[in-house]
C-alpha positions in Angstrom: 0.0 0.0 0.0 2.5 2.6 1.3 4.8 3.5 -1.4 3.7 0.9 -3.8 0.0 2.7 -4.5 0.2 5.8 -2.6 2.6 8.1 -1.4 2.5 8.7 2.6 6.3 9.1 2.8 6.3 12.9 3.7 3.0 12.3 6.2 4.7 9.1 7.7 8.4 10.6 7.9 7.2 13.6 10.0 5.4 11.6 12.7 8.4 8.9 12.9 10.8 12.0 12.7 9.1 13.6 15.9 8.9 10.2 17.9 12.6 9.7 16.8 13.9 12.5 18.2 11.9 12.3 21.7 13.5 9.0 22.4 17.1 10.6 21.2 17.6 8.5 17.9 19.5 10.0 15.0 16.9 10.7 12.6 19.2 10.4 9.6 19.7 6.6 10.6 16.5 5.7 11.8 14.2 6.3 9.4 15.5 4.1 6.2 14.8 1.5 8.7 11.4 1.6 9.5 9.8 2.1 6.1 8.0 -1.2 5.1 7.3 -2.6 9.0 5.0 -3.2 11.7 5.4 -0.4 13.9 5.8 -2.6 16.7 8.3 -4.3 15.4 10.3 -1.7 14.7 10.1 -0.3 18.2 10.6 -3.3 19.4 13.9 -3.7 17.4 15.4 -1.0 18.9 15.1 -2.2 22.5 15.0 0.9 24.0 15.6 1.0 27.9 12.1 1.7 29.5 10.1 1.6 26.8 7.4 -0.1 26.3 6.4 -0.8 22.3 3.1 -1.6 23.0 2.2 1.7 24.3 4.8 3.8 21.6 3.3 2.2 19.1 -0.4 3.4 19.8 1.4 6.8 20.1 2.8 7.0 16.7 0.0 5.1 15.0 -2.4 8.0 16.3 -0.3 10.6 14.9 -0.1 9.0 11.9 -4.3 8.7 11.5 -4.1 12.7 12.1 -1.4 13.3 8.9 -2.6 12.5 6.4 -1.8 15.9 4.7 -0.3 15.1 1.0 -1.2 11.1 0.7 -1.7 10.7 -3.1 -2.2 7.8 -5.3 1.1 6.6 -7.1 0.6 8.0 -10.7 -1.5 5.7 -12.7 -2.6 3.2 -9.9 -6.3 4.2 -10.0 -6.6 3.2 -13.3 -4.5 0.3 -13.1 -6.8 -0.5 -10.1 -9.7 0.0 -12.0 -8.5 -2.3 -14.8 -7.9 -5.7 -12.2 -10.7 -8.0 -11.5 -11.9 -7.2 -8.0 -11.3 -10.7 -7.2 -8.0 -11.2 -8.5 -6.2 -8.5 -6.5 -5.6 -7.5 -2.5 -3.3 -5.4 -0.7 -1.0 -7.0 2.0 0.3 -3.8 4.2 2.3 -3.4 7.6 -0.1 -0.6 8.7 -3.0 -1.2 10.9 -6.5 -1.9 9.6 -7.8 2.0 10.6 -4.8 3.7 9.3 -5.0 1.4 6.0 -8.4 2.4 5.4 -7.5 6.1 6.4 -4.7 6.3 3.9 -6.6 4.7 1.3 -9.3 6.9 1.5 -7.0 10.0 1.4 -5.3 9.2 -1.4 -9.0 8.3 -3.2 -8.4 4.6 -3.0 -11.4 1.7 -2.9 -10.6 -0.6 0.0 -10.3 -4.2 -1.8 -11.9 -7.2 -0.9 -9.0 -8.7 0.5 -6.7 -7.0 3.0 -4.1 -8.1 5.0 -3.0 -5.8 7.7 -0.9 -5.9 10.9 -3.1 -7.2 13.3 -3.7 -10.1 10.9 -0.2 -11.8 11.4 2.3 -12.3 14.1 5.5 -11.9 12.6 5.6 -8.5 10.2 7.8 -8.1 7.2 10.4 -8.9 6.4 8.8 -12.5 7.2 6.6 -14.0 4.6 3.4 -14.4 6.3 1.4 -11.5 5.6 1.9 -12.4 1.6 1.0 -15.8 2.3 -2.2 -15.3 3.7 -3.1 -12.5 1.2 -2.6 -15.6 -1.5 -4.6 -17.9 0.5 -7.7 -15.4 1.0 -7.5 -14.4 -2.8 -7.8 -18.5 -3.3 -4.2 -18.8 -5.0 -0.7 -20.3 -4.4 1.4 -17.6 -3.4 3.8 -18.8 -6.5 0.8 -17.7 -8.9 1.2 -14.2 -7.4 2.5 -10.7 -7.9 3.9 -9.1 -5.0 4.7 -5.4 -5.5 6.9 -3.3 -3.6 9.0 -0.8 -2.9 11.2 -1.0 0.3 13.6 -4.2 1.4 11.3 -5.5 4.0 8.3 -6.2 1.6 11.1 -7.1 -1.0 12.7 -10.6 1.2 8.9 -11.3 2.4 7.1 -11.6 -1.1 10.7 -13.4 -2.1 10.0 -15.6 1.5 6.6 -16.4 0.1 7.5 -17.7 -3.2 5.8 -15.0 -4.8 6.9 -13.0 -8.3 7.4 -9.5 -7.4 7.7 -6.2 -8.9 9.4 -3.1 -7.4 8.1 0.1 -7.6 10.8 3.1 -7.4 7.8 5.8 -7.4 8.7 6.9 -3.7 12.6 5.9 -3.5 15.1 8.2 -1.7 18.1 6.0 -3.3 18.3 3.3 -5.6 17.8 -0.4 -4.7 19.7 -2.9 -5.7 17.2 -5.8 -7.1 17.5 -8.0 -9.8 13.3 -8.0 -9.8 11.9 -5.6 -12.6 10.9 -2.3 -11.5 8.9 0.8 -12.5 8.6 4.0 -11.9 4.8 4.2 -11.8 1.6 2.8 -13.2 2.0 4.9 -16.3 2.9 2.4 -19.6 1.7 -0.7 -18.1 -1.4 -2.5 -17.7 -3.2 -5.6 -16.3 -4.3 -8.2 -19.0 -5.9 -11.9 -18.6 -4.9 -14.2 -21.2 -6.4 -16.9 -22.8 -6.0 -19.3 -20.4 -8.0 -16.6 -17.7 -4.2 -15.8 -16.4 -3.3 -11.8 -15.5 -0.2 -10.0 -16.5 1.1 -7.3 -17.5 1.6 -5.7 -20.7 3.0 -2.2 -22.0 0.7 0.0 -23.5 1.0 3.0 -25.6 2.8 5.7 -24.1 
């Protein structure tokens, strides 16, 4: 979702730069870390001497429900959206179920049938799970799947799941090294089923 249909970059950077910086951390460092993971987890990581995650984590997720100022779709994603079968497709997100839906309706976003959020596994990216469920509620093998993403984390989980996956640079700060394909946006490509009722992607005009 984050980064890979909209952009919440600026919106989530400024609430993780202000929680940063009351607990001491060096902004500069912390931040490329925490893009692409369960907020708890990444607190947790840190293992910061009297703090609990649990209540940190309630703390930033609130301030990140009240920013939403600048979420936009990535360009071309509503109509590559709006091309999919509403049954073939599903969004698989480290964000809570109330900030997902928040940020998806900012950025002018239907919520999908299927959605996998952070309360719906127990390990986070960079671990597999989340993708593997997504498959398994959308009734496919995760190996028939396109996972696409933008930030290391979601890169190693969709890999950790078997899936294909696709990395969108739409949102990057600095270039990652991948041997998966990549695009810039939504713009030039577009979702086709086959003969055999298969989806994929094709270039278009443009």
């Amino acid at each position: 979702m984050d980064g890979t249909l909209l952009n919440s970059i600026l919106a989530t950077e400024r609430v993780w730069t202000r929680w940063a910086l009351k607990h001491g951390l060096d902004v500069a460092t912390f931040l490329p870390t925490m893009h692409g993971k369960r907020g708890i987890d990444t607190i947790t990581l840190l293992g910061l001497p009297g703090v609990d995650p649990a209540v940190e984590v309630k703390e930033v997720e609130q301030g990140e429900m009240d920013d939403v100022d600048g979420i936009a779709p990535i360009a071309g994603a509503l109509a590559f959206l709006a091309a999919l079968p509403a049954d073939r497709w599903g969004i698989v997100t480290s964000a809570p179920a109330r900030l997902a839906r928040r940020r998806l309706a900012a950025a002018g976003i239907a919520l999908p049938k299927v959605i996998v959020t952070a309360e719906d596994v127990t390990k986070g990216k960079p671990a597999p799970d989340g993708y593997r469920l997504g498959a398994a509620r959308l009734g496919f093998e995760p190996t028939d799947c396109l996972v696409f993403e933008d930030v290391p984390a979601g890169i190693l989980a969709g890999e950790g799941a078997g899936a294909h996956v696709a990395v969108i640079t739409a949102t990057h700060h600095h270039p990652i090294e991948t041997g998966h394909p990549k695009l810039e946006s939504y713009e030039g490509v577009a979702p086709e089923v086959d003969g055999d009722g298969r989806l994929r992607l094709v270039r278009t005009a443009g």
